[in-house]
C-alpha positions as CSV (number, residue, x, y, z in Angstrom):
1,X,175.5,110.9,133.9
2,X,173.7,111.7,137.1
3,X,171.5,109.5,139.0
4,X,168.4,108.0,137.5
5,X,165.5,110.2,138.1
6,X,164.2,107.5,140.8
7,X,166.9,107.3,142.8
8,X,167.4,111.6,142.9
9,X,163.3,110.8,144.0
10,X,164.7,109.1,147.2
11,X,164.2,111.0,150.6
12,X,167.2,113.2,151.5
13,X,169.1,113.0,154.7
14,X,170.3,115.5,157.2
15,X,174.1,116.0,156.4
16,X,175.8,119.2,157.9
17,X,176.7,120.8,154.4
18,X,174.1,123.1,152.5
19,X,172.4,121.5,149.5
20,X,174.3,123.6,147.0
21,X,177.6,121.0,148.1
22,X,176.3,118.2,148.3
23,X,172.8,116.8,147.6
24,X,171.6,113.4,148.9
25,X,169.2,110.3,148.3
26,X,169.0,107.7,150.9
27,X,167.2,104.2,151.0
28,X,167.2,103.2,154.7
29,X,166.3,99.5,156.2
30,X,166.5,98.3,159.6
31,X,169.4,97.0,158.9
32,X,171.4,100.1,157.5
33,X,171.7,103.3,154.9
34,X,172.3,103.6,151.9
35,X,173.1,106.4,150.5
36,X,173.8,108.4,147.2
37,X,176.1,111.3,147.1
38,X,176.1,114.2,144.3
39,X,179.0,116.2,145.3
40,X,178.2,120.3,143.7
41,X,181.1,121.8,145.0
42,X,184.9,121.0,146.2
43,X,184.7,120.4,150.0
44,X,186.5,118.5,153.0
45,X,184.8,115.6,155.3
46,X,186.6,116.4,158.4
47,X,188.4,113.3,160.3
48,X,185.4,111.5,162.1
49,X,184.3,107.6,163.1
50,X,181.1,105.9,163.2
51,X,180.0,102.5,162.8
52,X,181.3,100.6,159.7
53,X,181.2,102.0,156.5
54,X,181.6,100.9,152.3
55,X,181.7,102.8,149.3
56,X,182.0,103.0,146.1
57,X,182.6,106.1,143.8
58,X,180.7,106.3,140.7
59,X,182.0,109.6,139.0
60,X,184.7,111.7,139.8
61,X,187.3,111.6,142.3
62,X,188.0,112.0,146.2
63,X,191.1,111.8,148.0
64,X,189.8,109.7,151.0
65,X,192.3,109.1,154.1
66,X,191.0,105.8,156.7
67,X,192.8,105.4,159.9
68,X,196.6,107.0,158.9
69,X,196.6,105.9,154.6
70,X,195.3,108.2,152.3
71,X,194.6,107.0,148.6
72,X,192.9,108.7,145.7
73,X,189.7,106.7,144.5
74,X,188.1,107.4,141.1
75,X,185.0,106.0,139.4
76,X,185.1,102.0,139.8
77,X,187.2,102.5,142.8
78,X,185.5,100.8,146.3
79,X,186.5,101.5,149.9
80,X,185.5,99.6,153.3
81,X,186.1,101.8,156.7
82,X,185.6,99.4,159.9
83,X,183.7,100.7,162.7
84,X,185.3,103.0,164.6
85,X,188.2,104.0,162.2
86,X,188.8,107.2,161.7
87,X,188.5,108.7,158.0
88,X,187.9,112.0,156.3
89,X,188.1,113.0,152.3
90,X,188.6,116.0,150.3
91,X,186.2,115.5,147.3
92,X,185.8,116.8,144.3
93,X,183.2,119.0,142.5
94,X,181.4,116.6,140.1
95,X,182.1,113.0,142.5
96,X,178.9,111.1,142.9
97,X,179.6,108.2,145.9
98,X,177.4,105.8,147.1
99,X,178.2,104.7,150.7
100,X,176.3,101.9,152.5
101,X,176.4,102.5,156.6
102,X,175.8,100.2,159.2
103,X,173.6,102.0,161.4
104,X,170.2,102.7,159.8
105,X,170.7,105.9,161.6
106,X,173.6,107.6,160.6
107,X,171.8,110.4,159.6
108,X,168.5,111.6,160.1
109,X,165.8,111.7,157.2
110,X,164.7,114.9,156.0
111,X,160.9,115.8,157.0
């Protein structure tokens, strides 16, 4: 099951893959980002850090390493990265994650 149509209604945000890997809906306070991942296509998050970070996935699965542990999380499965941590993932084709961020400006809203 994907999204509900509302949420897939959300603005998108600017993430540095093309739209045929990975399409986006964010809702985005003040006081952080939230945002829903549909994952089209295999791909690899490089090893970054940001501010602090949770998840959850919904469908599918992604291999998701924080700081030097790397676990396999599947629908159901939650994750919290502390600021500053570093973390990257292979993911799946077919994983839908949603991650809440910290910083209401983690990524940029699409115009």
């Amino acid at each position: 099951m994907s999204y509900p149509d509302f949420i897939k209604a959300f603005p998108a945000i600017d993430v540095p893959f093309p739209e045929d890997v990975v399409q986006t809906s964010v809702v985005q306070s003040e006081a952080g980002l939230v945002a829903f991942f549909t994952f089209l296509k295999d791909m690899e998050l490089p090893m970054h850090s940001h501010g602090a970070q949770w998840g959850t996935v919904v469908a599918g699965e992604i291999e998701l390493t924080i700081g030097s542990e790397t676990k396999i999380y599947r629908a159901g499965d939650s994750y919290s990265i502390p600021a500053g941590v570093e973390h990257g993932a292979q993911i799946k084709a077919g994983a839908r994650v949603i991650d809440v961020f910290e910083e209401a400006d983690r990524y940029p809203i699409k115009a």
